[in-house]
C-alpha positions as protocol buffer text, in pm:
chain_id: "A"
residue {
  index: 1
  type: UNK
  ca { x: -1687 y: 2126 z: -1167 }
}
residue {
  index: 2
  type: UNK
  ca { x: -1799 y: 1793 z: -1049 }
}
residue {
  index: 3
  type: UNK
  ca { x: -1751 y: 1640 z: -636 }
}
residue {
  index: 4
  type: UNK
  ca { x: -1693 y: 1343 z: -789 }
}
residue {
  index: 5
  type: UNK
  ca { x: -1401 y: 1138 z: -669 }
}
residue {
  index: 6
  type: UNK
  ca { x: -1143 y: 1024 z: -896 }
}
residue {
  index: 7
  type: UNK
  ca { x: -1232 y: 698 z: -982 }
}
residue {
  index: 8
  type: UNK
  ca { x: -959 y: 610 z: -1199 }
}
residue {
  index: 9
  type: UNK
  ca { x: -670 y: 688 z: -951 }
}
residue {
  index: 10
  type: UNK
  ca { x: -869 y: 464 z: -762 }
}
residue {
  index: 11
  type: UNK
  ca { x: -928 y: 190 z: -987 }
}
residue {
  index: 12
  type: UNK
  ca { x: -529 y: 237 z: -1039 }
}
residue {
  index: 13
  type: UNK
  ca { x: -459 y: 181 z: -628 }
}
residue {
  index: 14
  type: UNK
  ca { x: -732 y: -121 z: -635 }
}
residue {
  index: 15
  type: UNK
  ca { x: -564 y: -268 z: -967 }
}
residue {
  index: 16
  type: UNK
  ca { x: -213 y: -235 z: -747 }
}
residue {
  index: 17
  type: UNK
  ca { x: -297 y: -438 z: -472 }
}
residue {
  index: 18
  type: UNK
  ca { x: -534 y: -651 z: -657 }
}
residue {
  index: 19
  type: UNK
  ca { x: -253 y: -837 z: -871 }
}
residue {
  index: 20
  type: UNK
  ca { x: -164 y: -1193 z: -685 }
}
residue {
  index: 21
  type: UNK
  ca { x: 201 y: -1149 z: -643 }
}
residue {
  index: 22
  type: UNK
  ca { x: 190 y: -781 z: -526 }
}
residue {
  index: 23
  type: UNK
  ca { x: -96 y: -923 z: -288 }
}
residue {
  index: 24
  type: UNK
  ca { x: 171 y: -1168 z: -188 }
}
residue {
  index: 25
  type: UNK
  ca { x: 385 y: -912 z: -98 }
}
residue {
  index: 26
  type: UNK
  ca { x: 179 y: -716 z: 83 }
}
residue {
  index: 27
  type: UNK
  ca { x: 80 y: -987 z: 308 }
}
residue {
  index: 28
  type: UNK
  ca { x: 447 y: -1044 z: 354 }
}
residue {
  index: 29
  type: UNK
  ca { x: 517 y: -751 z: 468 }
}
residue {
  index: 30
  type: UNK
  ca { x: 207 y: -680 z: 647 }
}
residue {
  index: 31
  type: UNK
  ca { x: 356 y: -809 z: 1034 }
}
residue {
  index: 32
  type: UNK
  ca { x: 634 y: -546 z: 988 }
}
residue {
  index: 33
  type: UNK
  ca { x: 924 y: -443 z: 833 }
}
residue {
  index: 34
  type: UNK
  ca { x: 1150 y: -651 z: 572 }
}
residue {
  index: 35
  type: UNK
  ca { x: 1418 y: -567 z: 386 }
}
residue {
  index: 36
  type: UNK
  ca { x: 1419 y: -654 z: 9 }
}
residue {
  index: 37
  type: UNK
  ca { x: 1632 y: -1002 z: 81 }
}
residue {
  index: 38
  type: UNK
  ca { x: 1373 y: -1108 z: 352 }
}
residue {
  index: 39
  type: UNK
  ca { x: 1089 y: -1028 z: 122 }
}
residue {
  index: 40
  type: UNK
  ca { x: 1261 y: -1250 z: -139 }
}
residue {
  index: 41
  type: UNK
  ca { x: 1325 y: -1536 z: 103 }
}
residue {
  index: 42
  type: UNK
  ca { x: 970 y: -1547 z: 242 }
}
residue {
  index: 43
  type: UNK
  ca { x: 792 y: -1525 z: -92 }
}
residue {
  index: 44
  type: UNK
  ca { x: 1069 y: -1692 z: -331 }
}
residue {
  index: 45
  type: UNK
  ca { x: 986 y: -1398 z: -611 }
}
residue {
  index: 46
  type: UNK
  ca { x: 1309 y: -1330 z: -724 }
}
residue {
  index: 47
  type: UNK
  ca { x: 1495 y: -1018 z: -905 }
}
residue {
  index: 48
  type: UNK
  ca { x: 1435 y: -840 z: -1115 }
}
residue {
  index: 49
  type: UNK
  ca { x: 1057 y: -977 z: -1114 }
}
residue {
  index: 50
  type: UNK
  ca { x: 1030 y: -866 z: -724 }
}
residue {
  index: 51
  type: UNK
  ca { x: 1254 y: -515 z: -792 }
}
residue {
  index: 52
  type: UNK
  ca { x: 948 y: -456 z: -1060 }
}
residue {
  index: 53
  type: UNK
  ca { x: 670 y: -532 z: -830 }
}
residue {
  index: 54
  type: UNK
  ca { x: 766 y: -340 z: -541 }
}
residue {
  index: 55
  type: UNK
  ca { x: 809 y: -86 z: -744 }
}
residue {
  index: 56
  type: UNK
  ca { x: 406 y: -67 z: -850 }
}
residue {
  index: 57
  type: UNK
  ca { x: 366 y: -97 z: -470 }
}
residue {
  index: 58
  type: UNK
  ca { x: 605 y: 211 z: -422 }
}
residue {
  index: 59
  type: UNK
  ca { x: 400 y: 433 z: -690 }
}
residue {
  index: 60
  type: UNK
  ca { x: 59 y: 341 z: -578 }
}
residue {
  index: 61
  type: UNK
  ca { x: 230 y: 466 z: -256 }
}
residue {
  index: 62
  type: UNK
  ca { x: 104 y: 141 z: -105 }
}
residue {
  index: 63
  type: UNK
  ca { x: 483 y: 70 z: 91 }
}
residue {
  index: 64
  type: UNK
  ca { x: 708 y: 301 z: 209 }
}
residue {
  index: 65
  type: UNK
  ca { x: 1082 y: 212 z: 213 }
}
residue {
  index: 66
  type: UNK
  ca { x: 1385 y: 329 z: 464 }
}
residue {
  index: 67
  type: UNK
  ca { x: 1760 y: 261 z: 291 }
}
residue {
  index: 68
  type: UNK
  ca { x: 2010 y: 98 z: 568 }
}
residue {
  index: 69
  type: UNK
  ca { x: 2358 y: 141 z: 412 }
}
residue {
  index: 70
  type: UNK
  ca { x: 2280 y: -76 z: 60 }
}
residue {
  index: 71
  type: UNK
  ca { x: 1961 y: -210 z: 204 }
}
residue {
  index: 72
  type: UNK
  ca { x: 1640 y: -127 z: 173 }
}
residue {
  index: 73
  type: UNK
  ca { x: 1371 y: -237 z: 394 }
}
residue {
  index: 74
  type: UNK
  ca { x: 978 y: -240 z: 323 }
}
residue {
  index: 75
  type: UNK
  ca { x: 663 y: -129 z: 562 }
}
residue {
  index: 76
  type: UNK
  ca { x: 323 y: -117 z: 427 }
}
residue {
  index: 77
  type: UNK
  ca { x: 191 y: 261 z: 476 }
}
residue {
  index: 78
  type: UNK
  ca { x: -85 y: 182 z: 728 }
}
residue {
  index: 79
  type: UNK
  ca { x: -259 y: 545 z: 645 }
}
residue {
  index: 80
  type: UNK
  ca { x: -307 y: 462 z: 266 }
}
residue {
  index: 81
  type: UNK
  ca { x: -386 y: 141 z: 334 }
}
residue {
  index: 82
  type: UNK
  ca { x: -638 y: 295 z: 559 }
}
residue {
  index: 83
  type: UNK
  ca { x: -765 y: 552 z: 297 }
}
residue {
  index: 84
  type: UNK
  ca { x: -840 y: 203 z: 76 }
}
residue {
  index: 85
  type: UNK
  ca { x: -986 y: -11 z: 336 }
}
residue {
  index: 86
  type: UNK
  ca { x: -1238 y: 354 z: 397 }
}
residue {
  index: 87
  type: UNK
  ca { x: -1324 y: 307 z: 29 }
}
residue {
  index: 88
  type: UNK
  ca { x: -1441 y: -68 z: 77 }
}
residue {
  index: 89
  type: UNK
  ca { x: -1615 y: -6 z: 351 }
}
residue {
  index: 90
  type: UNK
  ca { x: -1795 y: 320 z: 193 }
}
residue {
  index: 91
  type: UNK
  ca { x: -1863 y: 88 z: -138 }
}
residue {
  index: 92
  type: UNK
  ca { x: -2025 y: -175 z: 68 }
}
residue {
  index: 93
  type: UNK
  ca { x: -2235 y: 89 z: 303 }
}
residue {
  index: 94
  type: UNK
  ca { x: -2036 y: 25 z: 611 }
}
residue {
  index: 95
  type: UNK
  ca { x: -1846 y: 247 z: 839 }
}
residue {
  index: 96
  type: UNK
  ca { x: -1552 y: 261 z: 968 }
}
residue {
  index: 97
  type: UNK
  ca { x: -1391 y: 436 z: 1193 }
}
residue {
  index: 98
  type: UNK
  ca { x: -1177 y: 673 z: 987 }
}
residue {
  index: 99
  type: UNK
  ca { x: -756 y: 708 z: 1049 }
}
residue {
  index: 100
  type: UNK
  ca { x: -743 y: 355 z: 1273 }
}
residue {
  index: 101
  type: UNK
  ca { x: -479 y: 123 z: 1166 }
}
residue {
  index: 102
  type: UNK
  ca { x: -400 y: -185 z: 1294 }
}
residue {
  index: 103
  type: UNK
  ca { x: -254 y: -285 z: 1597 }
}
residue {
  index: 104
  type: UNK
  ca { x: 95 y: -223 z: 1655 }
}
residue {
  index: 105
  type: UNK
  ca { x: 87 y: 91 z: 1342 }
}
residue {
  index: 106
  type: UNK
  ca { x: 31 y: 465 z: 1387 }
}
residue {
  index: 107
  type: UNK
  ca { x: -202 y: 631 z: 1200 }
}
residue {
  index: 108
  type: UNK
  ca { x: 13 y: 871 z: 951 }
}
residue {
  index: 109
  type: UNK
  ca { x: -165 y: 1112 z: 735 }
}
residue {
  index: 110
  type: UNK
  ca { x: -71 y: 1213 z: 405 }
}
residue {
  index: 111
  type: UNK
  ca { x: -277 y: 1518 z: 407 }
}
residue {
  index: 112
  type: UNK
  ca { x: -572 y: 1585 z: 239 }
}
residue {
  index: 113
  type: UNK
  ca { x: -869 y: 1337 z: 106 }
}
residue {
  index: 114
  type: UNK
  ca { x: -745 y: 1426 z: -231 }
}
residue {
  index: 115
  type: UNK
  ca { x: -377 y: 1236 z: -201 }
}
residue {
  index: 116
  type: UNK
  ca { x: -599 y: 940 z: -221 }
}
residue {
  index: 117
  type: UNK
  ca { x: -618 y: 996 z: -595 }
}
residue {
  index: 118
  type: UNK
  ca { x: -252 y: 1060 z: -667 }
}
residue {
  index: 119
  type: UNK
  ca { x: -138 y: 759 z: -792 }
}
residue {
  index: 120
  type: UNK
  ca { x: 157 y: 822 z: -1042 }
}
């Protein structure tokens, strides 16, 4: 048996958030919470284009969502977001300083090193 990470759940997570309009909606989410109509208004992707998107976000477990009565309102997940940006930093021989997020967002574990890989 091999220690070998599982590079295609990661190459999965990294193909997620490297497509340009689920990059766009990442970054419009990134300040804080939106619902689905305030995601649509500040990026102009509409249904059922937007629906489909952040649903590869949701799998890749890259957002989490809360429902509000027939809302539904996005956050990115600052820990997984975290478990990517350790990757990067581990690819380009940096450190970082492992479970910070950024300002204003709690560090939230998912448990262990190995959720990293579970992608769908």
């Amino acid at each position: 048996m091999s220690d070998a990470p599982d590079f295609t759940a990661r190459a999965e997570v990294l193909r997620a958030i490297a497509h340009p309009v689920r990059l766009e909606l990442l970054w419009a989410i990134m300040p804080g919470e939106l619902s689905v109509g305030d995601i649509e208004s500040a990026t102009g992707i509409t249904q059922p284009g937007l629906s489909q998107q952040l649903g590869v976000l949701r799998k890749a477990e890259l957002v989490e969502t809360r429902r509000e009565a027939k809302q539904v309102f996005y956050h990115i997940d600052a820990a997984r977001m975290g478990e990517i940006a350790d990757l990067l930093c581990r690819l380009a021989g940096t450190t970082r300083t492992p479970g910070t997020s950024p300002p204003g967002r709690p560090a939230k574990r998912h448990g262990s090193a190995a959720t990293f890989a579970r992608v769908g």
